[in-house]
N, C-alpha and C positions, 0 to 999 in steps of 0.2 A: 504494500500500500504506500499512496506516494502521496503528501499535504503538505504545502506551500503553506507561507504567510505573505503581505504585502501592505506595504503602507505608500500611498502614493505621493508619499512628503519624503524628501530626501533629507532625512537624519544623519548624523554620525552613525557609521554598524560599528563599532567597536563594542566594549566586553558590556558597558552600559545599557546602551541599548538589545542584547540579547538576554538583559536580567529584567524585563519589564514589557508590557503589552507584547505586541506579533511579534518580537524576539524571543522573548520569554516561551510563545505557544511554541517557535520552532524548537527550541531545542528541547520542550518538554514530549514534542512529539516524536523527537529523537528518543529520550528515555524511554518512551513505552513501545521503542522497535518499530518504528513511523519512518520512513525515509524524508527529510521534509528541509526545506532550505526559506531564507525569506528573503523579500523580493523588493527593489528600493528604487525611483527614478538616479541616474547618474547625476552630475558625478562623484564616481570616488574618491574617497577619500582618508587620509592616514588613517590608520587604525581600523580601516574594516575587517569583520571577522571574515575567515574563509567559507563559513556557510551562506554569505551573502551575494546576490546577486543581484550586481547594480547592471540596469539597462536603460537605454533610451525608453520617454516617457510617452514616445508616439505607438513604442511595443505595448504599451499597457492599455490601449483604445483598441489594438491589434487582434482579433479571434484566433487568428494564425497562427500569432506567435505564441499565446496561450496553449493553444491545441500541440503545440511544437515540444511543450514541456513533457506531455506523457501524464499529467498528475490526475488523483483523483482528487482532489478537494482545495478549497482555498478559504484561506480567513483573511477576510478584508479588514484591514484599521481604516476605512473610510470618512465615517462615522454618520452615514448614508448621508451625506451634501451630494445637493444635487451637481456640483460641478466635478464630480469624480462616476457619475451615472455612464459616461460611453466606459471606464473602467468596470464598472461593475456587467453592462451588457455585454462587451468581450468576451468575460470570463464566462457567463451566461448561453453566450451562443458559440462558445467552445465547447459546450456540453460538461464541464465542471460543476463539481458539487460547491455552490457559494456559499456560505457562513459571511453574513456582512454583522461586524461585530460592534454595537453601537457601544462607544465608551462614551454616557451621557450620561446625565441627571435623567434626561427624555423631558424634559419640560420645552416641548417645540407649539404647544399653543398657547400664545399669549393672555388669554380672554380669561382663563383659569386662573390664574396666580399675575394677573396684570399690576398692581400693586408693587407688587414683590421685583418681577420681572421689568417694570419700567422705570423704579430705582435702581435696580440692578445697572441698566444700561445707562441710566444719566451718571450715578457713578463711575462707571467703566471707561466712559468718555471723559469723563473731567478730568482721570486721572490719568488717560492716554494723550489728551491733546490741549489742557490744564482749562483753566477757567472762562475763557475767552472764546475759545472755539471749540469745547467742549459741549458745552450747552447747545450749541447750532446741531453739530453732528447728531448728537444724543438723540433731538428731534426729529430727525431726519430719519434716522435710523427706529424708532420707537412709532411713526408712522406708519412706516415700509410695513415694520413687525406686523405690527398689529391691523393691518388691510392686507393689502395680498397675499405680504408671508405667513398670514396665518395658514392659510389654505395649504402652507408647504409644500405646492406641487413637485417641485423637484427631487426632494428625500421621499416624496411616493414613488415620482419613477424609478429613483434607485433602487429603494427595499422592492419595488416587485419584481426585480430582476432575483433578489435571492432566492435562496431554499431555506434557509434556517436564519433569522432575524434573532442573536445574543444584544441581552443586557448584561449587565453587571450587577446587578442589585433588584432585589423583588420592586420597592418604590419606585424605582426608575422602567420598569416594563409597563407596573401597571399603570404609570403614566399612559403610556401609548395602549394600550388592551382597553382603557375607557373610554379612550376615541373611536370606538369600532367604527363610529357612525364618518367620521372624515378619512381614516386611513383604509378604512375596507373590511370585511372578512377575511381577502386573501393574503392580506398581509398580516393579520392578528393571528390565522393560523398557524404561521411562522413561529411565534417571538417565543423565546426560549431563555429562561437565567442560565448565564453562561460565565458564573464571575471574571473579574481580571484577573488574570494568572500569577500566581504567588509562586518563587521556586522553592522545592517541597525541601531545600536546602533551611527554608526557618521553620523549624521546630521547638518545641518545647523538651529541655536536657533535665533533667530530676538530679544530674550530679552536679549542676552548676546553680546553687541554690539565690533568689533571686534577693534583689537591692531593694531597701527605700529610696528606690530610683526612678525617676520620672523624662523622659525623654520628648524632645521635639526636631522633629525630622521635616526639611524643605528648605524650597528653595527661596528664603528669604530678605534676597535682593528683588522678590516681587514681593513689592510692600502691599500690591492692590489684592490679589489672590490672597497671596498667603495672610494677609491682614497682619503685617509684622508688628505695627502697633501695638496691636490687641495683643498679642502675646507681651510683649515687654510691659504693656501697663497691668496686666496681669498677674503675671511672676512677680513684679516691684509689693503686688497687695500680697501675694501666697507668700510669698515669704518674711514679710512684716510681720505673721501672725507665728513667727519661733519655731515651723515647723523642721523636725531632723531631717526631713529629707531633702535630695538634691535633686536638682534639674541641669542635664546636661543637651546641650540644644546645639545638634549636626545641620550640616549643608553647608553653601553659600551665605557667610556674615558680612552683611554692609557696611560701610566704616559706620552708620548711623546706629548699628546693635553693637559695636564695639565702644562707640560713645558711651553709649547707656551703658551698658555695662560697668564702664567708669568710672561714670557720676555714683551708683551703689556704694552705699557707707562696704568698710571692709568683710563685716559679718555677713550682709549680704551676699556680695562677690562670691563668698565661699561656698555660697549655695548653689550658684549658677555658673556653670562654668561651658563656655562658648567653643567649641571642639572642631568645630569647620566643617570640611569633607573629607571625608575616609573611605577608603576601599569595601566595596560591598560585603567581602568575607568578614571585614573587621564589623561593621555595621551587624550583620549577623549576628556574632557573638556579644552586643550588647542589646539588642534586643531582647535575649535569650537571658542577660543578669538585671533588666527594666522588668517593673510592675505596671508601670504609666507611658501612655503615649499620650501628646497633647494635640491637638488638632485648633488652631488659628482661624482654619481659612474662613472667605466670604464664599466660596463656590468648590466644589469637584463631583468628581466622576464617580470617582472608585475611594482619593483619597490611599495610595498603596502605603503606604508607611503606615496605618493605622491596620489596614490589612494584616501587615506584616507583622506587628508587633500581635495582634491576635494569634496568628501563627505561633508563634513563640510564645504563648501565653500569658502575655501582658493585656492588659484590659486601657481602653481607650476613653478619654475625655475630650469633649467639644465644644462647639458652641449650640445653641439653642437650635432642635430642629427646625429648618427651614427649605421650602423645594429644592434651592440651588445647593443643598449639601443633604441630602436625604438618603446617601448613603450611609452615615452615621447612625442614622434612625434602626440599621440594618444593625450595624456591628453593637450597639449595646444592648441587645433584645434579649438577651443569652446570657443576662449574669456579669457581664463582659465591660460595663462602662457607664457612664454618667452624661446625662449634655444638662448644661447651663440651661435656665429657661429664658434666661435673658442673653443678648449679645455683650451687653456693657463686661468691661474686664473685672469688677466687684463681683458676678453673676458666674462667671467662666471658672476663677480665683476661688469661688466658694464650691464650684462644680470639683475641684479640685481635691478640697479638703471633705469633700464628703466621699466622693471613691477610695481616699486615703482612710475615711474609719470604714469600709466598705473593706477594704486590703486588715486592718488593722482587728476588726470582729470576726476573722474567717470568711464573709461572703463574699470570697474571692479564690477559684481553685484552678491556678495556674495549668495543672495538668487537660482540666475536663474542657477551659477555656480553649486550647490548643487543637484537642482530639475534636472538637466541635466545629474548630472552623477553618482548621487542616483539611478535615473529607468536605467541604466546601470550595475553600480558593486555592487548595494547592492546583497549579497548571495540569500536572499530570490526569486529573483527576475532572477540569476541563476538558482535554483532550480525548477523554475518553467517553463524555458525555455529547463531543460533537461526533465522534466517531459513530456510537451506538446511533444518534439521529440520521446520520450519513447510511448507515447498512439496512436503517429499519427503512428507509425512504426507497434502498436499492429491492427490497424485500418485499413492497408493494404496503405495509403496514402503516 
């Protein structure tokens, strides 16, 4: 059996991006005896791994050239935009089995969650194009949305070319399964939870016994996503209140969280200590000695690093459920974590100390946390969930 990945944004292929979304499916597809490589417009560049295959991007509108691979199957990182649809029909009329694998919230009608959705975007704007021509765009764009784009013609054409329509998250599908009445039948029969793919490399180790440790993982030189704010005006209240525990916080730091940092009286500092980027095996083994994953952001998909850390059975903390991060709503259903009811960092800060007497009463079991959402996001364990829908489809079922 032969399964492709493909993303039709040219990323770095280095060791990175093979540890996360269609890199991550390829090489889990490997582990389960899958022949499978993943597929990226040119060009190349340093550090591509050798399972990758960079081509021109007029090949990927191509049926030909599709039909030329021999494969049975494909997982599209698309994220069914309609301006990757002659991609998705290619593969389609090469007679491949499609998997179009939507890494969203799925909040693509505006009229549901308009409120929500039309701050969202005057925010996103302000903070992309600053105060002046932000609000113009915002408009423009918040129009669009909400009149034609609602109708999302173009992500229909896409998804009808698939076979199997993945989410990542139950909230994020049944977004779209409640529109039967705009997206179809024939598309609602598709949609399938398909989480983001976790490598089954994070687990939960019972000999590496865990920290009052609390960890934040991103990339936060994106102050707007990841709400880097919010996390440092947060942590400045959590840790005012004399708690032993520490918070060690990875990624990309801005000289602006090295400020802050700082400014922190010295007792503070000692609590928060600012670790940068580290290599994924190293990242690994601290998630594996963390109790806490903190989650910031204003928006995600999947949110991997909270993922991960459930892997490895740490329990996750957030901000207040809201549509544009509802996959959270997902991860602490299970025992597993705490959201804020508020966004303010007072609200986030106290979500904090209450999963820590959550950790501190027993009702928190590192092992069951792990085994519970290991047979969930590990990749392998996708992989085999699209497989089974791939044979039952060939099987007439």
């Amino acid at each position: 059996m032969k399964w492709y990945t493909c993303t039709p944004v040219p990323f770095k292929g280095d060791h990175t991006f093979f540890s996360r979304d269609s890199g991550a499916f390829c090489k889990a597809f490997q582990r389960i005896g899958v022949e499978s490589r993943a597929i990226m417009p040119t060009p190349a560049q340093e550090g591509d791994d050798p399972d990758l295959i960079r081509t021109e991007y007029s090949n990927l509108e191509d049926s030909g050239w599709w039909k030329s691979l021999g494969i049975d199957g494909l997982v599209l990182y698309a994220w069914g935009m309609g301006k990757y649809t002659p991609v998705a029909r290619a593969v389609h009329e090469a007679g491949i089995y499609l998997v179009v694998y939507m890494d969203t919230s799925g909040l693509f009608y505006p009229w549901r969650y308009w409120k929500t959705l039309t701050r969202h975007i005057w925010n996103m704007e302000k903070n992309k194009r600053g105060s002046l021509k932000g609000p113009l765009f915002a408009c423009l764009r918040i129009i669009k949305y909400h009149t034609a784009g609602a109708l999302d013609w173009g992500r229909r054409k896409h998804l009808k070319m698939a076979d199997l329509i993945s989410f990542p998250s139950p909230p994020a599908l049944l977004s779209i399964l409640d529109l039967q009445w705009l997206y179809g039948k024939q598309i609602c029969e598709k949609l399938a939870l398909i989480p983001n793919p976790i490598p089954s490399q994070h687990i939960y180790e019972p000999e590496s016994p865990k920290r009052n440790l609390i960890i934040a993982v991103g990339r936060w030189d994106d102050f707007f996503q990841k709400n880097t704010k919010l996390l440092m005006r947060a942590l400045e209240i959590f840790v005012s209140r004399h708690t032993p525990w520490v918070v060690e916080i990875y990624g990309n730091i801005p000289l602006s969280l090295h400020d802050w940092h700082q400014s922190l009286s010295p007792e503070h500092q000692s609590h928060i200590h600012l670790n940068g980027v580290v290599p994924n095996q190293e990242l690994i083994k601290i998630y594996v000695k963390s109790k806490i994953c903190l989650c910031s952001s204003r928006y995600e998909s999947s949110h991997i690093a909270s993922a991960e850390a459930l892997c490895a059975g740490a329990s996750v903390v957030g901000p207040r459920l809201t549509p544009l991060l509802n996959c959270l709503q997902w991860y602490v259903s299970h025992d597993s974590g705490t959201l804020s009811p508020k966004d303010s960092p007072e609200s986030l800060a106290e979500a904090l100390l209450e999963e820590i007497r959550a950790w501190d009463e027993g009702k928190r079991n590192p092992e069951e946390i792990s085994r519970y959402w290991c047979s969930l996001l590990h990749a392998e364990n996708s992989c085999r969930r699209i497989i089974a829908a791939y044979e039952a489809a060939k099987s007439g079922n």
